[in-house]
NUTORSE-191149 format. One record per atom (N, C-alpha, C, O, CB): residue number from 1; atom name; x, y, z. Coordinates in pm, 1 decimal. Glycine has a CB too. Example, Ala and Ser with C-alpha at 12.3 -4.5 7.8 and 13.67 -1.06 7.14 Angstrom:
! residues 2
   seq   atom         c1         c2         c3
     1      N     1319.0     -569.0      780.0
     1     CA     1230.0     -450.0      780.0
     1      C     1320.0     -330.0      780.0
     1      O     1423.6     -331.9      846.5
     1     CB     1130.8     -447.3      904.6
     2      N     1285.0     -225.0      708.0
     2     CA     1367.0     -106.0      714.0
     2      C     1290.0        3.0      787.0
     2      O     1340.9      113.8      803.9
     2     CB     1408.4      -59.8      572.5
END
This chain:
! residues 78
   seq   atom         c1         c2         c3
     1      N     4247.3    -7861.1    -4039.0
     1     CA     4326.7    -7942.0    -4129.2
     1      C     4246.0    -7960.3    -4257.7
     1      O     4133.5    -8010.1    -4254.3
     1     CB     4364.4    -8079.9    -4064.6
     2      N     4306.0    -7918.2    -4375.1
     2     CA     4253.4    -7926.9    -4515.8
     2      C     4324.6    -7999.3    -4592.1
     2      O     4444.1    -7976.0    -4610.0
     2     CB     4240.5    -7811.0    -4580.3
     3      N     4237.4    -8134.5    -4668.8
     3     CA     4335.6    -8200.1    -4765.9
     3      C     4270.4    -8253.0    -4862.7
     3      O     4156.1    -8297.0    -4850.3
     3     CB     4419.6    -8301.0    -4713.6
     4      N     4335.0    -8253.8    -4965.8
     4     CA     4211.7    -8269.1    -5087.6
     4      C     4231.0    -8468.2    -5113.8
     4      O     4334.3    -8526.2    -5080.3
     4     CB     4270.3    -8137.6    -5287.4
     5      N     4103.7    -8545.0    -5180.6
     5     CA     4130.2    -8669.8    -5214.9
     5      C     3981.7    -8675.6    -5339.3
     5      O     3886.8    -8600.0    -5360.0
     5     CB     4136.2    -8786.4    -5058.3
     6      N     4028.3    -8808.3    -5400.1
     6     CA     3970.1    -8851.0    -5459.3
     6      C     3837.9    -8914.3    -5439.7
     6      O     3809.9    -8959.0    -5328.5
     6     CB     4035.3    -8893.4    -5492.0
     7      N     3725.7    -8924.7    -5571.2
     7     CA     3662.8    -8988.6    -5557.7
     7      C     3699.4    -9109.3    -5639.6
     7      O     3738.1    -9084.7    -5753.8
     7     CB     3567.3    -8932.5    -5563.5
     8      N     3693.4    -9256.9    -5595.7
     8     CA     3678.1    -9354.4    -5717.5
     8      C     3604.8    -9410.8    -5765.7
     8      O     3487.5    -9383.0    -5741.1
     8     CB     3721.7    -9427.0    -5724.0
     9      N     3638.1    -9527.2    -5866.1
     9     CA     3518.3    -9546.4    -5973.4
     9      C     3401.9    -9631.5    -5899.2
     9      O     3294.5    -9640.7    -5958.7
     9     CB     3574.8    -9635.9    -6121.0
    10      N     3418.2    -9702.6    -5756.3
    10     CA     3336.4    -9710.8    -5720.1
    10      C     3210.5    -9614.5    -5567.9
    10      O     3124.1    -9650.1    -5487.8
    10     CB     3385.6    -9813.6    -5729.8
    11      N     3271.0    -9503.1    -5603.2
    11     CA     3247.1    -9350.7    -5534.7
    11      C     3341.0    -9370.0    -5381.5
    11      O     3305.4    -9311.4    -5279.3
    11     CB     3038.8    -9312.5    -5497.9
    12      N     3425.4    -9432.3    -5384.4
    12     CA     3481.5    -9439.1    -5198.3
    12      C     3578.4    -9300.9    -5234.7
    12      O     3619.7    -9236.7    -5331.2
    12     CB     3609.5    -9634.7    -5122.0
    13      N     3582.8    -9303.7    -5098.0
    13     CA     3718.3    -9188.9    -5086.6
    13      C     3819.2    -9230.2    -4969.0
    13      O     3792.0    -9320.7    -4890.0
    13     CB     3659.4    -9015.2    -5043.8
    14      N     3923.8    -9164.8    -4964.9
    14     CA     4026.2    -9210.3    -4887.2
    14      C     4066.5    -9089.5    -4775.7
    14      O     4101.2    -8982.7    -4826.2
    14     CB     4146.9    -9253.2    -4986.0
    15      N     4064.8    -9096.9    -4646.8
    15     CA     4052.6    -9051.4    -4519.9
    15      C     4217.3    -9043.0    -4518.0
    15      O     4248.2    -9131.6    -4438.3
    15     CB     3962.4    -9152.0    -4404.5
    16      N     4313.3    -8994.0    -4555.6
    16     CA     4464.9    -8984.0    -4500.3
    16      C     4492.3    -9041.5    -4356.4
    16      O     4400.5    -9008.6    -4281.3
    16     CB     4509.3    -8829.0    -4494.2
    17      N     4575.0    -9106.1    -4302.7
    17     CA     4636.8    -9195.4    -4224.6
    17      C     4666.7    -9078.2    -4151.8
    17      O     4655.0    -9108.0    -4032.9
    17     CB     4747.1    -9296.9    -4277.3
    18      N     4696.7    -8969.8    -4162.5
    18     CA     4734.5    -8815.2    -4055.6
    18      C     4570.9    -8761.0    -3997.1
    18      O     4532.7    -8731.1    -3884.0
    18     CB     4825.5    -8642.0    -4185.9
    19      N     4503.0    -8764.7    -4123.6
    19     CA     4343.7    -8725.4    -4042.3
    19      C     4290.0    -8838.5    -3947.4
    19      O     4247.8    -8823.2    -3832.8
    19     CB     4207.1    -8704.6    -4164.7
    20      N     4297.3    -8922.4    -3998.8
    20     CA     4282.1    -9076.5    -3947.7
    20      C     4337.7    -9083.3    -3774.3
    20      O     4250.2    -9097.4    -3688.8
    20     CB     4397.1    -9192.4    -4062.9
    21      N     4437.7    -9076.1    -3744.6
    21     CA     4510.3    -9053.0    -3624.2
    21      C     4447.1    -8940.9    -3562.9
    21      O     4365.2    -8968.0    -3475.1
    21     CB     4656.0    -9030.2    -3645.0
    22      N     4464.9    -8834.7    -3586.6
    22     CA     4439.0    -8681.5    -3573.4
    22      C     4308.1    -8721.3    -3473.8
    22      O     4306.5    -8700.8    -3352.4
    22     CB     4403.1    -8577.8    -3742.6
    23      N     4182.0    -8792.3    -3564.1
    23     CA     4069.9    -8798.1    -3525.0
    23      C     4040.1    -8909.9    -3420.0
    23      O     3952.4    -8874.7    -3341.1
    23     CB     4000.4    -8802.6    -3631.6
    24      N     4084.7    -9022.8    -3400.2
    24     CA     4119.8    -9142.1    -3373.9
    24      C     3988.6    -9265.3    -3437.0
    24      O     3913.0    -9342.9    -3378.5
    24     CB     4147.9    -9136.0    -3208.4
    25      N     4012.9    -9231.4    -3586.4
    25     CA     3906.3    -9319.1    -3675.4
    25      C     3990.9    -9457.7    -3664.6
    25      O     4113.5    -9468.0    -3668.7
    25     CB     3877.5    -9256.9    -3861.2
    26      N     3894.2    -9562.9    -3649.7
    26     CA     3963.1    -9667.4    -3662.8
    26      C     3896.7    -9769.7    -3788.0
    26      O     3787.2    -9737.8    -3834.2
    26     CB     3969.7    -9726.9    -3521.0
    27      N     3962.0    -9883.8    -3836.2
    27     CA     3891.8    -9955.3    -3934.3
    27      C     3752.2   -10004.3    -3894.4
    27      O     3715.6   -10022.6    -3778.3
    27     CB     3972.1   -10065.5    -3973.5
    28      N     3704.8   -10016.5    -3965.5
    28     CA     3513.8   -10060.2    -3905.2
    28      C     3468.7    -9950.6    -3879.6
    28      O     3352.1    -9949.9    -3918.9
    28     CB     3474.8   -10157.1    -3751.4
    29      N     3497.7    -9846.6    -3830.8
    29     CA     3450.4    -9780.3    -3748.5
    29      C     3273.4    -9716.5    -3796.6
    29      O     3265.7    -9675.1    -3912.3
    29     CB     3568.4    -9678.9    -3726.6
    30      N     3183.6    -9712.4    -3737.9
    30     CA     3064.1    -9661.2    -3797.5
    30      C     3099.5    -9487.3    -3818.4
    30      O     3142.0    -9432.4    -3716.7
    30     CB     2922.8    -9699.2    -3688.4
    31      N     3084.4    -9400.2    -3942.8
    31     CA     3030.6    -9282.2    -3955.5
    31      C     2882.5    -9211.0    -4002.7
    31      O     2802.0    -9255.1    -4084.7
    31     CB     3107.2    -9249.8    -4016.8
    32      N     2875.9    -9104.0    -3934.0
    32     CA     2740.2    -9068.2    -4028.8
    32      C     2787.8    -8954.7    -4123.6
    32      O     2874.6    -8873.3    -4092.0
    32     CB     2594.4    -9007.8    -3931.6
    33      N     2727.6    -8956.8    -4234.7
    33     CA     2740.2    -8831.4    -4336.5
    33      C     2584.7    -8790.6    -4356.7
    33      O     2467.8    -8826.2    -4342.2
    33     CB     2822.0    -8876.0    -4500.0
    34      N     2678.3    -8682.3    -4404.2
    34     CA     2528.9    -8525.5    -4385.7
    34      C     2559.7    -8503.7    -4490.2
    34      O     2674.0    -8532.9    -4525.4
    34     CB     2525.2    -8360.6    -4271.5
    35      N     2458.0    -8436.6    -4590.4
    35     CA     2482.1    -8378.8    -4687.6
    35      C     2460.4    -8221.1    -4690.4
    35      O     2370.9    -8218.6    -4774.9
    35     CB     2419.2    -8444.0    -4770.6
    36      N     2474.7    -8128.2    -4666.5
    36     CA     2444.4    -7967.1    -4660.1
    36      C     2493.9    -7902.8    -4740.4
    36      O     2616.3    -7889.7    -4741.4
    36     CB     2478.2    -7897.9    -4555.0
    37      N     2398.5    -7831.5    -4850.3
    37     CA     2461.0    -7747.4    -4969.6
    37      C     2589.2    -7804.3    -5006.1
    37      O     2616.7    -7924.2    -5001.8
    37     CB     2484.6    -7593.1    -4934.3
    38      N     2643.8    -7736.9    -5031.9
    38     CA     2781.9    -7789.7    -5139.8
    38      C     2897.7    -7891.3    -5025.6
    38      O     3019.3    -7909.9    -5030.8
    38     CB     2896.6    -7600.0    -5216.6
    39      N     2830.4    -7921.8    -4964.7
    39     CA     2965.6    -7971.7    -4817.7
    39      C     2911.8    -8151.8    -4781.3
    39      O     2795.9    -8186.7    -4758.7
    39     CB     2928.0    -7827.8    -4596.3
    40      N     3013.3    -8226.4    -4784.4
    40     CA     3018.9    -8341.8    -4704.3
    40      C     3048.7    -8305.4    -4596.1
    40      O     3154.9    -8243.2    -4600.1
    40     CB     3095.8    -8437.4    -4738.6
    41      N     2993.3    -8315.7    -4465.9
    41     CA     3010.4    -8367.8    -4322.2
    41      C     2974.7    -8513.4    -4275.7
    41      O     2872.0    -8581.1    -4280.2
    41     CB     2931.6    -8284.2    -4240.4
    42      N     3167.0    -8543.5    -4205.5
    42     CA     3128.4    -8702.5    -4138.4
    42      C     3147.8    -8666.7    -3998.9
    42      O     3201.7    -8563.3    -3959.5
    42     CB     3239.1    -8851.1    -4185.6
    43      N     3103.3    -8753.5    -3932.2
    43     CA     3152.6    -8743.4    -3807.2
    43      C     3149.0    -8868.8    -3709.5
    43      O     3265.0    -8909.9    -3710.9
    43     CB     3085.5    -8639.3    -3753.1
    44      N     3098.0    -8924.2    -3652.3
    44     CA     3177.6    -9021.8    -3593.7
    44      C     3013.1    -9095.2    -3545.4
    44      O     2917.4    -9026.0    -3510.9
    44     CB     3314.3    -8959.0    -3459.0
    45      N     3012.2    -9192.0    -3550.5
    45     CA     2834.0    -9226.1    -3525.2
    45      C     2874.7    -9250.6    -3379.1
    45      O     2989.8    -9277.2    -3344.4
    45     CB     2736.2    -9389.9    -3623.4
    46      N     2742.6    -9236.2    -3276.1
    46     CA     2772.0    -9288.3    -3154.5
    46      C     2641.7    -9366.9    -3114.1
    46      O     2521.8    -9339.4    -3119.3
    46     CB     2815.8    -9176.1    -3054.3
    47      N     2736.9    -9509.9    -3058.4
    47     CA     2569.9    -9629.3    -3014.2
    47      C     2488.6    -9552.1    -2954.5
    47      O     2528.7    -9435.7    -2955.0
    47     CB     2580.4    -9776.0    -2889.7
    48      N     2448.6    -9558.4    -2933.5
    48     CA     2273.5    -9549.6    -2808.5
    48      C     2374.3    -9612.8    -2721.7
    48      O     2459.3    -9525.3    -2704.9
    48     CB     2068.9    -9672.4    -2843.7
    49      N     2417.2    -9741.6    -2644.0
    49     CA     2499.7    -9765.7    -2526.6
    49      C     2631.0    -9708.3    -2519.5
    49      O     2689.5    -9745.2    -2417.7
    49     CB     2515.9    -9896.9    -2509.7
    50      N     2677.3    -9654.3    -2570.0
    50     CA     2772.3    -9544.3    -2591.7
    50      C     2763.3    -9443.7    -2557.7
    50      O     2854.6    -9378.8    -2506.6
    50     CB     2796.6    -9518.4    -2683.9
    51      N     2645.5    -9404.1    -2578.6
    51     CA     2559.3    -9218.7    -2568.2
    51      C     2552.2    -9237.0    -2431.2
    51      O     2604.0    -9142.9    -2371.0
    51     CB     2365.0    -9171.7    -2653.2
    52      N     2495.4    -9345.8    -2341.6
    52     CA     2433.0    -9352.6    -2241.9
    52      C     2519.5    -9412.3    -2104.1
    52      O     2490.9    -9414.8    -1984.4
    52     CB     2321.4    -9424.6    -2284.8
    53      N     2639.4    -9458.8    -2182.4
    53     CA     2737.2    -9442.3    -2088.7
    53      C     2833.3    -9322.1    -2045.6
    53      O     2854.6    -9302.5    -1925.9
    53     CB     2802.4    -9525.9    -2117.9
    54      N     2888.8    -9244.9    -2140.0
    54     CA     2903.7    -9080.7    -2148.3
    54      C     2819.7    -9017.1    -2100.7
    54      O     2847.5    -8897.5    -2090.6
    54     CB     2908.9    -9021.7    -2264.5
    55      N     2736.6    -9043.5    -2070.1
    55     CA     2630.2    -8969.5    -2021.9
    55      C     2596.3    -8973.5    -1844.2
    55      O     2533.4    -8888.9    -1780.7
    55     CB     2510.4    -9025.8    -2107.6
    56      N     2666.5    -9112.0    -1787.3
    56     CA     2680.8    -9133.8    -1643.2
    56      C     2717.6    -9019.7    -1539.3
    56      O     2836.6    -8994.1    -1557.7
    56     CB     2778.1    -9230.1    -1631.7
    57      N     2678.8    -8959.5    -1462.7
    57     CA     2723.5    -8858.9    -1384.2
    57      C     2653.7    -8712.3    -1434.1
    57      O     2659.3    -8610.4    -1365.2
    57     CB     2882.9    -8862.1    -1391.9
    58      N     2601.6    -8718.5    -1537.4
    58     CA     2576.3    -8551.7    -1591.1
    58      C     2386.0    -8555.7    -1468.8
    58      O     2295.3    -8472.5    -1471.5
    58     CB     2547.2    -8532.4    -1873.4
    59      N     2391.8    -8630.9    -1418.7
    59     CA     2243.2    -8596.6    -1388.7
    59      C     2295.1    -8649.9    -1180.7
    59      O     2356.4    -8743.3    -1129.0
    59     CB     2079.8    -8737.6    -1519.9
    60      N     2249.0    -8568.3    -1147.4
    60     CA     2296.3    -8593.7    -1004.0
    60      C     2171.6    -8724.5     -944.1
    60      O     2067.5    -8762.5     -997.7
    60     CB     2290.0    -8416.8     -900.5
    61      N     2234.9    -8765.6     -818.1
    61     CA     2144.8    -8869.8     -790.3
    61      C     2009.8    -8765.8     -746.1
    61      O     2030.8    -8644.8     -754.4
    61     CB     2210.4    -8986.5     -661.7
    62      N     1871.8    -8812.9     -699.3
    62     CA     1809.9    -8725.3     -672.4
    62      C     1684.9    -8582.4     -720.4
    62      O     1581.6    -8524.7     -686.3
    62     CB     1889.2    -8716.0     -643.3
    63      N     1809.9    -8589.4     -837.9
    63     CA     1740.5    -8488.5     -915.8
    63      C     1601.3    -8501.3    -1016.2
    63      O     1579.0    -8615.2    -1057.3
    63     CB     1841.3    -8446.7     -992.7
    64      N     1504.1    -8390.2    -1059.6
    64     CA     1419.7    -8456.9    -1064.9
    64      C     1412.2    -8389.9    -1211.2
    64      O     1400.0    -8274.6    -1252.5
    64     CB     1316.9    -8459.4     -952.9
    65      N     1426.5    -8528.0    -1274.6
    65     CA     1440.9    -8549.4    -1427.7
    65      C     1290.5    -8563.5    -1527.4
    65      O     1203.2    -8649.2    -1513.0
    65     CB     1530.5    -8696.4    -1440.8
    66      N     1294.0    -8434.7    -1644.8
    66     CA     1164.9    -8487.7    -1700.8
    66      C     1177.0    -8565.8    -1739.1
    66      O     1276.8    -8614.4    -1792.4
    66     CB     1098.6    -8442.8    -1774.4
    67      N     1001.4    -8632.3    -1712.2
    67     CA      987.4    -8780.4    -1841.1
    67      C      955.0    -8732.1    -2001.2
    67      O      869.6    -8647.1    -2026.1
    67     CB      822.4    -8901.9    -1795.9
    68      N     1044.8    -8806.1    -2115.9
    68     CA     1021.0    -8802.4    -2239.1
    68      C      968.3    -8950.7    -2267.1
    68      O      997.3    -9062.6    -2224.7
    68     CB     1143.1    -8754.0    -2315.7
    69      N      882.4    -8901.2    -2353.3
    69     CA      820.1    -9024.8    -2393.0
    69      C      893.7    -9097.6    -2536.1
    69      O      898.3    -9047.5    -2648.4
    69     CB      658.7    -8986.5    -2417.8
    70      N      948.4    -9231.0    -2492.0
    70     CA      980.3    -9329.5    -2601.7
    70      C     1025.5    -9292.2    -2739.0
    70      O     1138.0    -9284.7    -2788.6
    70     CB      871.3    -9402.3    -2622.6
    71      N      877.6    -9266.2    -2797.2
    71     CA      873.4    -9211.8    -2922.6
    71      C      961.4    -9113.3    -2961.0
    71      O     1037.8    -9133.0    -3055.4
    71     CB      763.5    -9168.9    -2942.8
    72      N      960.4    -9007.4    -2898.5
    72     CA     1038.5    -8896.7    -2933.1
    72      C     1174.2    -8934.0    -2949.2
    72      O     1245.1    -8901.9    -3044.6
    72     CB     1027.3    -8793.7    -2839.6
    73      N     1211.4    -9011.3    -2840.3
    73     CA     1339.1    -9056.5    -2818.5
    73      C     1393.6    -9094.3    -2911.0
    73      O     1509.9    -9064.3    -2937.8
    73     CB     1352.9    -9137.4    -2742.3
    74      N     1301.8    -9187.5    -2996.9
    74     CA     1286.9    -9316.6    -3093.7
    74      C     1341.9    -9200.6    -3240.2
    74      O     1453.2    -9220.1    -3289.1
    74     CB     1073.0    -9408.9    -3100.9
    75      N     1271.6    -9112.2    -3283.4
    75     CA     1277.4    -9060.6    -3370.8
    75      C     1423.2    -8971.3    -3400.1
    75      O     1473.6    -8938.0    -3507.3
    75     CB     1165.2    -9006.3    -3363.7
    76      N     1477.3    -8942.5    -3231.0
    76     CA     1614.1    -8855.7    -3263.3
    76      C     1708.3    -8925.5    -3287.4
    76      O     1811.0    -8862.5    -3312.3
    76     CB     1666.3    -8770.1    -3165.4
    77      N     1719.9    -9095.7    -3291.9
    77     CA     1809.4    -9146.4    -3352.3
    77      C     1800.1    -9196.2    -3512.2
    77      O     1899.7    -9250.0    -3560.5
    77     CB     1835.7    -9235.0    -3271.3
    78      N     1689.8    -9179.6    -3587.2
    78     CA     1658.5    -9180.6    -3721.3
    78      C     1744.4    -9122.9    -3742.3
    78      O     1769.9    -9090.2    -3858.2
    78     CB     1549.1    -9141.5    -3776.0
END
């Protein structure tokens, strides 16, 4: 889906009410933007308790999971 919008005088832009649905953006909603060569990318921010509830079931009981240390952890949500 391609649709062109404005920037205004205080730089916002406007998300169409069809992309809006499409995506299921809601008001408040947190995004992150990327900047890459000539392109805006948004996409949808996700909590840390969010991440980690989606995440329930992908690891079987039992299984033997590496340890990452903190830090690292710490830095991939910067």
């Amino acid at each position: 889906m391609t649709q062109e919008t404005v920037i205004d005088d205080k730089g916002r832009i406007v998300i169409s009410k069809e992309v809006r649905d499409a995506l299921g953006l809601k008001k408040g909603m947190a995004l992150k933007l990327h900047a890459e060569s000539n392109r805006i990318i948004l996409e949808k921010a996700v909590a840390p308790e969010e991440l980690i509830e989606n995440m329930k079931g992908f690891v079987k009981k039992g299984s033997k999971v590496p340890v990452s240390d903190p830090l690292d952890l710490k830095n991939i949500w910067k």
